[in-house]
N, CA, C and O atoms as CSV, one atom per row, in Angstrom:
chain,resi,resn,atom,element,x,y,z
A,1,UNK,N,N,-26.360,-6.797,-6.319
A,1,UNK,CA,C,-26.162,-5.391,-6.643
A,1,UNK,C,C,-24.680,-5.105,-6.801
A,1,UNK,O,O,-23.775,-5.745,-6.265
A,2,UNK,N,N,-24.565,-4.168,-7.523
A,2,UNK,CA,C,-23.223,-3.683,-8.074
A,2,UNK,C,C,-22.547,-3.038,-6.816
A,2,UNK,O,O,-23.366,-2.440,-6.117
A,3,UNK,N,N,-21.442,-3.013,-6.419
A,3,UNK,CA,C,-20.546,-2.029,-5.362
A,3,UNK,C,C,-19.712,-1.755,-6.306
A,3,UNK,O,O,-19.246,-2.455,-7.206
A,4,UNK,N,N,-19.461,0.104,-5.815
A,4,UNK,CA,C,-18.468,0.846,-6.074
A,4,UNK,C,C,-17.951,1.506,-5.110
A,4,UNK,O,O,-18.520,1.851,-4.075
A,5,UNK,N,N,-17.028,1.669,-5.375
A,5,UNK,CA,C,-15.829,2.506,-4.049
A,5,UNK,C,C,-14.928,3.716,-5.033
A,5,UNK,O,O,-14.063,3.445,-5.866
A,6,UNK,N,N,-15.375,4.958,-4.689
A,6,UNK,CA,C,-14.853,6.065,-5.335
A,6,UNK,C,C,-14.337,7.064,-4.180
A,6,UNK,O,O,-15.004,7.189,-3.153
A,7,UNK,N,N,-13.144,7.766,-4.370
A,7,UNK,CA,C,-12.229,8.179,-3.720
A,7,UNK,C,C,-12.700,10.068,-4.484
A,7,UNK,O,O,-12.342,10.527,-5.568
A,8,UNK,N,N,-13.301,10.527,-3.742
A,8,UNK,CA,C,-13.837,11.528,-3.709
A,8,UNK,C,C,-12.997,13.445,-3.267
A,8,UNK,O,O,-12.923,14.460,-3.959
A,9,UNK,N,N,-12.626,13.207,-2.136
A,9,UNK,CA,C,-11.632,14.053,-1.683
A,9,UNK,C,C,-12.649,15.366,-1.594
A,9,UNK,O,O,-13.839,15.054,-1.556
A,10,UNK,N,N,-12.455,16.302,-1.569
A,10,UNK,CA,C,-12.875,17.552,-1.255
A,10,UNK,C,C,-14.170,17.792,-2.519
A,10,UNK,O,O,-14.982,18.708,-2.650
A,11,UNK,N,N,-13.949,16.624,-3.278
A,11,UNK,CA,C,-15.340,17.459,-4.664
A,11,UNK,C,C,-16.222,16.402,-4.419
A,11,UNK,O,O,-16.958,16.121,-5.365
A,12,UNK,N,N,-16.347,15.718,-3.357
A,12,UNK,CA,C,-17.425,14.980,-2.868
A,12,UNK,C,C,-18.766,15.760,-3.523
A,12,UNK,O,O,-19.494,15.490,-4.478
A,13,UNK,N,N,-18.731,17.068,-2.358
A,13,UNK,CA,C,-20.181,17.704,-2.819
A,13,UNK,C,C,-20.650,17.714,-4.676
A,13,UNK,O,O,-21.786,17.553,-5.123
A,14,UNK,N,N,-19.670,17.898,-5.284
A,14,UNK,CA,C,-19.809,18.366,-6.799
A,14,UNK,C,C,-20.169,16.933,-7.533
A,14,UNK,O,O,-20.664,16.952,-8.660
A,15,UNK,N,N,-19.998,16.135,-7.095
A,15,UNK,CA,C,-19.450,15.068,-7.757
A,15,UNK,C,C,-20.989,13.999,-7.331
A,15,UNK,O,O,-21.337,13.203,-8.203
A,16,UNK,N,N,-21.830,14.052,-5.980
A,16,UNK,CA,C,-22.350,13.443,-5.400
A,16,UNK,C,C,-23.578,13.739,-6.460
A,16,UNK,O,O,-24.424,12.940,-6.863
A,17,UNK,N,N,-23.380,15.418,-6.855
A,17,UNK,CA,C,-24.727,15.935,-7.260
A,17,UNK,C,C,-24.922,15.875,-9.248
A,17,UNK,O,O,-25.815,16.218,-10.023
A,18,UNK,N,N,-23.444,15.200,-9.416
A,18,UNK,CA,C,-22.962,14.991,-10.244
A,18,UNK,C,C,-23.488,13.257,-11.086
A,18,UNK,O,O,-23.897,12.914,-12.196
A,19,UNK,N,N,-23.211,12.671,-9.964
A,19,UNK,CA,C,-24.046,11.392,-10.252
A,19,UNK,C,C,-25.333,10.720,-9.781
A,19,UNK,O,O,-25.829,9.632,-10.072
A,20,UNK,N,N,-25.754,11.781,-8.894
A,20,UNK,CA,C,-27.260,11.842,-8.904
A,20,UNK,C,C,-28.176,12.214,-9.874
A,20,UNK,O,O,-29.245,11.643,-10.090
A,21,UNK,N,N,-27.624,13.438,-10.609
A,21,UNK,CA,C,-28.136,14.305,-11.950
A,21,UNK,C,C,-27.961,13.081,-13.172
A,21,UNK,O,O,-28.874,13.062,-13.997
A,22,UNK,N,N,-27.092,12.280,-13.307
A,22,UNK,CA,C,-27.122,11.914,-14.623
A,22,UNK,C,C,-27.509,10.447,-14.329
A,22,UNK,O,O,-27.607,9.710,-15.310
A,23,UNK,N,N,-27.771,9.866,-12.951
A,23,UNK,CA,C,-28.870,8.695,-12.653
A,23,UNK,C,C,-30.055,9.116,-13.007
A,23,UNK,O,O,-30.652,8.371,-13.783
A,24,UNK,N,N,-30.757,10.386,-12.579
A,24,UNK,CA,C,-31.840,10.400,-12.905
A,24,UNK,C,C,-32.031,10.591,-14.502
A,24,UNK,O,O,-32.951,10.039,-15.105
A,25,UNK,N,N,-31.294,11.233,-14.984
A,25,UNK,CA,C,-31.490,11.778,-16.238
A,25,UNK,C,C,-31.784,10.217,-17.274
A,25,UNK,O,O,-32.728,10.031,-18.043
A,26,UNK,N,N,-30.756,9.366,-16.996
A,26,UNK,CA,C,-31.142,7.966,-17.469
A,26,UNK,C,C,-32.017,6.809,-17.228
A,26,UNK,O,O,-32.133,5.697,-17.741
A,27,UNK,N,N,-32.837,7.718,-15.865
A,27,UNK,CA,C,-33.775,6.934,-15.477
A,27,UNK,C,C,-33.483,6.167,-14.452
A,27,UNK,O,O,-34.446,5.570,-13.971
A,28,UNK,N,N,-32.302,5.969,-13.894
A,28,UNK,CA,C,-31.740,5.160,-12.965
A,28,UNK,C,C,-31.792,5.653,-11.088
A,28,UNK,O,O,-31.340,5.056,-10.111
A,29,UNK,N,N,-32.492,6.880,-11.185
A,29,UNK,CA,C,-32.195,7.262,-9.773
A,29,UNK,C,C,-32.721,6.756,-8.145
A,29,UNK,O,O,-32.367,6.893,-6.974
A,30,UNK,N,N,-33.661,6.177,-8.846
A,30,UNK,CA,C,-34.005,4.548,-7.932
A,30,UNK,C,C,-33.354,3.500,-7.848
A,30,UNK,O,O,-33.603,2.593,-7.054
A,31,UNK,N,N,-32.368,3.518,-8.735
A,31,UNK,CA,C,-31.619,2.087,-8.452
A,31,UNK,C,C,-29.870,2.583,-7.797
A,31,UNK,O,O,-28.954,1.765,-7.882
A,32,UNK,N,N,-29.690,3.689,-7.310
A,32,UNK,CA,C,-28.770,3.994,-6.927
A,32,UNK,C,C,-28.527,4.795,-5.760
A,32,UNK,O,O,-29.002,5.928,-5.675
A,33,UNK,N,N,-27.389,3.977,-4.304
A,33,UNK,CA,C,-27.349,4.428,-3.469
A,33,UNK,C,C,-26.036,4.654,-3.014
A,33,UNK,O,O,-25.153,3.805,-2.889
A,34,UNK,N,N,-25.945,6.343,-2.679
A,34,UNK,CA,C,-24.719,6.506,-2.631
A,34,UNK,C,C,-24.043,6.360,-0.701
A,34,UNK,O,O,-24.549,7.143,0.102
A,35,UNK,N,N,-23.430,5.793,-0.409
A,35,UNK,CA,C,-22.545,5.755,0.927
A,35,UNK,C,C,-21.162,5.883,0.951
A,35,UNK,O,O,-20.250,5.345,0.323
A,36,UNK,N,N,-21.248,7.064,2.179
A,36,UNK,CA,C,-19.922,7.711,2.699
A,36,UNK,C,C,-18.948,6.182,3.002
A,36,UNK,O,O,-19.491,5.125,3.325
A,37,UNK,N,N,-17.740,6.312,2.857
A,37,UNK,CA,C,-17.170,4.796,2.859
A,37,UNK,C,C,-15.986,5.394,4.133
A,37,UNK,O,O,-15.338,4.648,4.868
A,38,UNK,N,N,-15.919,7.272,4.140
A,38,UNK,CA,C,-14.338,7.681,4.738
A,38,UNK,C,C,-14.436,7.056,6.179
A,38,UNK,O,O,-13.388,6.506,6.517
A,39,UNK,N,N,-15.131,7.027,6.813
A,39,UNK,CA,C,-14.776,5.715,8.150
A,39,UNK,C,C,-14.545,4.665,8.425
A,39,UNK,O,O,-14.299,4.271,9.565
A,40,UNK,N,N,-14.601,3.590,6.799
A,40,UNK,CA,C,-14.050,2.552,7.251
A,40,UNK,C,C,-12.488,2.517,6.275
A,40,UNK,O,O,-11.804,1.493,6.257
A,41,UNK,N,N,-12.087,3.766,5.514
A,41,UNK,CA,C,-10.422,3.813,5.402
A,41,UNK,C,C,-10.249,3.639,6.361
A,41,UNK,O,O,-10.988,3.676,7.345
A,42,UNK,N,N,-8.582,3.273,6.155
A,42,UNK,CA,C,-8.110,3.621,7.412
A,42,UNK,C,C,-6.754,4.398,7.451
A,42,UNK,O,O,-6.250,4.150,6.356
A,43,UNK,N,N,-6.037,5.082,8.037
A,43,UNK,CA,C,-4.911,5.954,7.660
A,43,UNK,C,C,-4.023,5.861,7.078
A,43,UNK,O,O,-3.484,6.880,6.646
A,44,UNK,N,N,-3.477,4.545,6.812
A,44,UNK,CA,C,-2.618,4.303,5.739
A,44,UNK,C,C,-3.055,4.922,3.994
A,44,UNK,O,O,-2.367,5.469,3.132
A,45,UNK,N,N,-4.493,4.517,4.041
A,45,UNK,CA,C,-5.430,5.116,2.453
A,45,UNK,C,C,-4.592,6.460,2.551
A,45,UNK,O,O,-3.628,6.884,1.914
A,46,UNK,N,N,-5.490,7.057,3.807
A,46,UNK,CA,C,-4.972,8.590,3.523
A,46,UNK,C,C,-4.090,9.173,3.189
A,46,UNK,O,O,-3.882,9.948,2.255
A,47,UNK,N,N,-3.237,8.603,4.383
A,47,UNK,CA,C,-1.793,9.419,4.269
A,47,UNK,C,C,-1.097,9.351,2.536
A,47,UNK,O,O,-0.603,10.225,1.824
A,48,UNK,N,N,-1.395,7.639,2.296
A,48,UNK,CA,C,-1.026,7.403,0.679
A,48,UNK,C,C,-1.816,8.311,-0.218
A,48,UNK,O,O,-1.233,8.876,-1.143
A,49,UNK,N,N,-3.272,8.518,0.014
A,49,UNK,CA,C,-3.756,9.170,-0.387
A,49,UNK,C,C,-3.018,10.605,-1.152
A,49,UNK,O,O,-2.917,10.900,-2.343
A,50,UNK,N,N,-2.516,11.405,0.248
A,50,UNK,CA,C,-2.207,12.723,0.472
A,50,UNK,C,C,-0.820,12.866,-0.099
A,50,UNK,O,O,-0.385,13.851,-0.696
A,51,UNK,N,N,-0.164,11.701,0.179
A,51,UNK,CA,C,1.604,11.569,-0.408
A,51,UNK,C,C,1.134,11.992,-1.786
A,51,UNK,O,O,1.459,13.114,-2.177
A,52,UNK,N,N,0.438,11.245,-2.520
A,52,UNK,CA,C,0.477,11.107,-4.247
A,52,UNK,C,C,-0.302,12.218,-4.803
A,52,UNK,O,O,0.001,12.740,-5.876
A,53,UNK,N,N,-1.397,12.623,-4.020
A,53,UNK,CA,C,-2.200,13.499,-4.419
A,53,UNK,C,C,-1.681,15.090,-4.982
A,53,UNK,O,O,-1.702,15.634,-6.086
A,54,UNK,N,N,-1.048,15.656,-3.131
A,54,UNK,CA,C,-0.991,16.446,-2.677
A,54,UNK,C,C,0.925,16.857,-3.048
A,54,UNK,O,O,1.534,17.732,-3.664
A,55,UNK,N,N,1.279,15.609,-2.230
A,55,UNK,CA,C,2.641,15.851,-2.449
A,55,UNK,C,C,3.512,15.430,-3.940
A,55,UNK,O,O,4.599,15.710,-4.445
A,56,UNK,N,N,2.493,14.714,-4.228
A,56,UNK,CA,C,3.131,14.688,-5.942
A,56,UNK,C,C,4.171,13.185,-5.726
A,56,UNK,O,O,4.984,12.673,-6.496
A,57,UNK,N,N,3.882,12.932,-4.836
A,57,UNK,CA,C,5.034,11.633,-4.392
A,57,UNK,C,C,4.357,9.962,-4.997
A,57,UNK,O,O,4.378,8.923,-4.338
A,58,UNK,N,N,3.984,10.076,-5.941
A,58,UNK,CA,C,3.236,8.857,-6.388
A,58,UNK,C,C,3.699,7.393,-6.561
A,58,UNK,O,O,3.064,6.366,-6.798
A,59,UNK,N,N,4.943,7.620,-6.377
A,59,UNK,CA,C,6.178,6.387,-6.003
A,59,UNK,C,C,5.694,5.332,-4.790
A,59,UNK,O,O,5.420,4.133,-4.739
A,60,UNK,N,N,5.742,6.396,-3.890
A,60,UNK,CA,C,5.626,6.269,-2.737
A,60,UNK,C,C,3.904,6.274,-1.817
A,60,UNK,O,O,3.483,5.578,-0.893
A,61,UNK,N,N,3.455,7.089,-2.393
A,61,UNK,CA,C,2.056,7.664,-1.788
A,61,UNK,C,C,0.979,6.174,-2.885
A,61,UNK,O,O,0.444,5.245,-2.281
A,62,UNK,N,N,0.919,6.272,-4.046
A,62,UNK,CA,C,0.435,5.205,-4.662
A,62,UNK,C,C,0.272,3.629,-3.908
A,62,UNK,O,O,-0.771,3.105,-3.516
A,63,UNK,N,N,1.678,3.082,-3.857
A,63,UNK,CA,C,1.520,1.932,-3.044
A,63,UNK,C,C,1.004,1.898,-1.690
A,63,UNK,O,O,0.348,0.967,-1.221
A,64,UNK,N,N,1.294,2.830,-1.159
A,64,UNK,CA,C,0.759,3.158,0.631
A,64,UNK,C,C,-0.593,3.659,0.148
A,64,UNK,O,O,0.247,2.771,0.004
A,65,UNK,N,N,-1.370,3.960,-0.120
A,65,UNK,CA,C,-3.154,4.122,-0.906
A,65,UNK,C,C,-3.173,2.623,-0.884
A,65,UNK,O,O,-3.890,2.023,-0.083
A,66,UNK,N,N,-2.572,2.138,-1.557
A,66,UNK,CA,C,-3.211,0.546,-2.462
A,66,UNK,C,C,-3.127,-0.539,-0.982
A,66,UNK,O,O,-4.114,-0.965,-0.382
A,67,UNK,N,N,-1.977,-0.759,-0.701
A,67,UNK,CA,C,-1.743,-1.584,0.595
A,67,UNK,C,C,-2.953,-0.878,1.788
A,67,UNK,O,O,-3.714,-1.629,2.398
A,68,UNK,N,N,-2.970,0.195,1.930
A,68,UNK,CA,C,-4.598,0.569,2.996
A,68,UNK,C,C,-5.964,0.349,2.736
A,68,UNK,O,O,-6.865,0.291,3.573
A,69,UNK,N,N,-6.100,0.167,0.847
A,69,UNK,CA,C,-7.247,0.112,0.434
A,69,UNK,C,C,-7.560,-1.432,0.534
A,69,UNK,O,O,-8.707,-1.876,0.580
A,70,UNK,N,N,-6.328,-2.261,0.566
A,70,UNK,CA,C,-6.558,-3.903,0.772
A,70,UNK,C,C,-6.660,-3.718,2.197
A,70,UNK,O,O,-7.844,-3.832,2.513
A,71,UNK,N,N,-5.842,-3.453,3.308
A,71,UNK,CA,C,-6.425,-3.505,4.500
A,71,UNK,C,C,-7.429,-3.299,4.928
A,71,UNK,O,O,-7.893,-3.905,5.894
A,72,UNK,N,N,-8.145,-2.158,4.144
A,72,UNK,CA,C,-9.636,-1.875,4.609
A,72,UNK,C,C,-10.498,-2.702,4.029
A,72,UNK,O,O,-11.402,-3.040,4.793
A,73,UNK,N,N,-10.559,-3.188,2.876
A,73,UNK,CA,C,-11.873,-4.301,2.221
A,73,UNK,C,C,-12.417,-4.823,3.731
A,73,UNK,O,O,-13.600,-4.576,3.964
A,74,UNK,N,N,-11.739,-5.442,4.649
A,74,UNK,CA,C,-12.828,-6.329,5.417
A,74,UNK,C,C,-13.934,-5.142,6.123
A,74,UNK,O,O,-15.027,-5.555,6.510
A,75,UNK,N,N,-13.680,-4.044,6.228
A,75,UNK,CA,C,-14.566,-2.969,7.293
A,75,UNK,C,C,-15.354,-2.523,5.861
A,75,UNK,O,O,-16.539,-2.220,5.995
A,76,UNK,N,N,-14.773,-2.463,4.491
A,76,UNK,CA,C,-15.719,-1.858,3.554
A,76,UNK,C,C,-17.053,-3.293,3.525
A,76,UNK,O,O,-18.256,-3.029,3.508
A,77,UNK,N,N,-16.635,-4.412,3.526
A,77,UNK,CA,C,-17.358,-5.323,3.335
A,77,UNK,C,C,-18.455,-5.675,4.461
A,77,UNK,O,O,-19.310,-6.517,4.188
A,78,UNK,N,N,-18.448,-5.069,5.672
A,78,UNK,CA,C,-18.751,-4.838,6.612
A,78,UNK,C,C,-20.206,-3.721,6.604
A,78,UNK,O,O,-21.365,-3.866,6.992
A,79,UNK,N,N,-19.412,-2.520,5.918
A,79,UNK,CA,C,-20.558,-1.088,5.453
A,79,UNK,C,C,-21.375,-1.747,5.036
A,79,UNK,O,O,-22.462,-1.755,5.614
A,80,UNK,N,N,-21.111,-2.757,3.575
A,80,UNK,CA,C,-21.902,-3.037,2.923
A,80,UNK,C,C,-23.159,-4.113,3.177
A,80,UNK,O,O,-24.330,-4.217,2.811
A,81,UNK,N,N,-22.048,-4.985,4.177
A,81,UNK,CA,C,-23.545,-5.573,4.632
A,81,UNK,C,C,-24.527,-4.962,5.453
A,81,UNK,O,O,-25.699,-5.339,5.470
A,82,UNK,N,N,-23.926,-3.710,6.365
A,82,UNK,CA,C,-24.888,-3.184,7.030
A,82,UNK,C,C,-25.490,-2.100,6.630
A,82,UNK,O,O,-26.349,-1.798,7.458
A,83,UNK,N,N,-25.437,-1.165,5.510
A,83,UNK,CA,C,-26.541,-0.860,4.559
A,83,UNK,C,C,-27.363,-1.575,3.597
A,83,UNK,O,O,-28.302,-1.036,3.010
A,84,UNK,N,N,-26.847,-3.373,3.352
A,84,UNK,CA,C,-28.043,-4.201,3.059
A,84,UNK,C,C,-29.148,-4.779,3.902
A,84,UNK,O,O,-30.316,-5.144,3.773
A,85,UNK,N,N,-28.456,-4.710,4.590
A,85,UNK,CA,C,-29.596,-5.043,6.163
A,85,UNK,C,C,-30.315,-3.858,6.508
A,85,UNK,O,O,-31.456,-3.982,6.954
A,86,UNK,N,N,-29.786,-2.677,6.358
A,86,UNK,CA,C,-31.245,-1.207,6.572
A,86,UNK,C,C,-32.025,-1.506,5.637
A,86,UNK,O,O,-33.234,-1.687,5.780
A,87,UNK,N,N,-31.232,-1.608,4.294
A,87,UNK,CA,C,-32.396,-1.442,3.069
A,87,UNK,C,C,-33.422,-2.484,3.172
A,87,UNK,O,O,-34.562,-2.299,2.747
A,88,UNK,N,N,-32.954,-3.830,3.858
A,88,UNK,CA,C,-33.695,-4.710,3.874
A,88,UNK,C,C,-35.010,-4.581,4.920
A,88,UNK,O,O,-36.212,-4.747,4.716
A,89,UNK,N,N,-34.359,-4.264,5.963
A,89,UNK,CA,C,-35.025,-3.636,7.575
A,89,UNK,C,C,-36.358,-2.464,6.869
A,89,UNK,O,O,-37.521,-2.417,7.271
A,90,UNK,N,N,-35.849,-1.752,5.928
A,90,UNK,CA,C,-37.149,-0.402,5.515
A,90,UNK,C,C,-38.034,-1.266,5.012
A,90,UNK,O,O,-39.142,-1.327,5.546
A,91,UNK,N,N,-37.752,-2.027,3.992
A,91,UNK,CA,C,-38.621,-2.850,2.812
A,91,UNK,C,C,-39.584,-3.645,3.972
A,91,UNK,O,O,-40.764,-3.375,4.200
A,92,UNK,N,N,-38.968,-4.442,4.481
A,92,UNK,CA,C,-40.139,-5.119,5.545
A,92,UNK,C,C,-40.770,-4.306,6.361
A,92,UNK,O,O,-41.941,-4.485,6.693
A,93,UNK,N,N,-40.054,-3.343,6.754
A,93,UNK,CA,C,-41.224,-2.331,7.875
A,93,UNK,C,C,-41.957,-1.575,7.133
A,93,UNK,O,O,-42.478,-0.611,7.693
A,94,UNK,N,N,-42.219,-1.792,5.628
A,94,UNK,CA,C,-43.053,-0.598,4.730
A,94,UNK,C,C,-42.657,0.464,4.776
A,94,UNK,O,O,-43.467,1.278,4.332
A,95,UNK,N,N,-41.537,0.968,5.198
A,95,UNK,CA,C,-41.060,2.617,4.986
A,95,UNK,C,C,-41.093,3.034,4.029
A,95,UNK,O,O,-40.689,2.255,3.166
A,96,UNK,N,N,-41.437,4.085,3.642
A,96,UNK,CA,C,-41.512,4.459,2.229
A,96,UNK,C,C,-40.394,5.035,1.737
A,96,UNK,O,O,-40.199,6.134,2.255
A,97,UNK,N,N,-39.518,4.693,0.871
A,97,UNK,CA,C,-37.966,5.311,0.244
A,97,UNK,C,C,-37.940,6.474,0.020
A,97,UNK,O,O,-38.357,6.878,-1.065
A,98,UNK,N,N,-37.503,7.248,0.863
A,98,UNK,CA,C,-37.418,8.785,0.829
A,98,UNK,C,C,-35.794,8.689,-0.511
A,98,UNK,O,O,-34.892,7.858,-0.623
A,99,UNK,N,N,-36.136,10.066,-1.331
A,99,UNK,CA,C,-35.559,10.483,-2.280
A,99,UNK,C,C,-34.006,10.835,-1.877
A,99,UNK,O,O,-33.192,11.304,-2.673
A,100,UNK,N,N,-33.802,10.598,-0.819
A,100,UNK,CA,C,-32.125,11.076,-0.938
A,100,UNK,C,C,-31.654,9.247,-0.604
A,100,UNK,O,O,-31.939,8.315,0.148
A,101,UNK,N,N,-30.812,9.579,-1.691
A,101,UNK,CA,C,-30.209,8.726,-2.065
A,101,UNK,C,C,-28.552,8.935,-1.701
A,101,UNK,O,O,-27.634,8.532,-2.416
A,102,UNK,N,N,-28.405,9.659,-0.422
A,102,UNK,CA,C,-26.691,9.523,-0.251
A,102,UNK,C,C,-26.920,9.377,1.438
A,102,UNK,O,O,-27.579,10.104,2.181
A,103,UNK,N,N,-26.255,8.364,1.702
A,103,UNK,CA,C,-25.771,8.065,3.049
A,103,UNK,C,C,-25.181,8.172,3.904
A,103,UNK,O,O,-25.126,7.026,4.348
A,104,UNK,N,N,-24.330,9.133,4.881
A,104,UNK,CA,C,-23.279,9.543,5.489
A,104,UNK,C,C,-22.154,8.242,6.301
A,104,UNK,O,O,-21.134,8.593,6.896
């Protein structure tokens, strides 16, 4: 399966309902699961985050984002195995796939 990592910020909500609407619309809304990733950043993302975003400092805030977003891969890689192991865990216990498709 495909992984994506999207940097969301405050239009999370708009954006969640945004690519839920045009999965389904293409038919795809079964094959797509969305998970919260902001707990395994870690503050360096942010703060870089907030430098470039917010403060317009993209010099500076850019590389400090990028250097946190490599520090974090091992905890993102981590999420990911342990929402393949639920999905896997439902499928064998017969749970039936309830329709929300976003994960906190």
């Amino acid at each position: 399966n495909e992984v994506y990592i999207l940097g969301l910020n405050s239009q999370a909500p708009i954006c969640i309902r945004a690519m839920l609407s045009l999965a389904g619309h293409v038919g795809q809304a079964d094959q797509i699961l969305l998970v919260n990733t902001l707990a395994a950043i870690g503050l360096k993302t942010r703060i870089g985050g907030f430098m470039s975003k917010k403060l317009r400092w993209h010099r500076i805030g850019k590389p400090l984002a990028a250097s946190g977003i490599i520090s974090s891969l091992p905890r993102l890689r981590q999420l990911v195995g342990t929402v393949q192991e639920e999905l896997i865990r439902k499928v064998q216990d017969g749970e039936e796939e309830d329709h929300c498709h976003y994960r906190r």
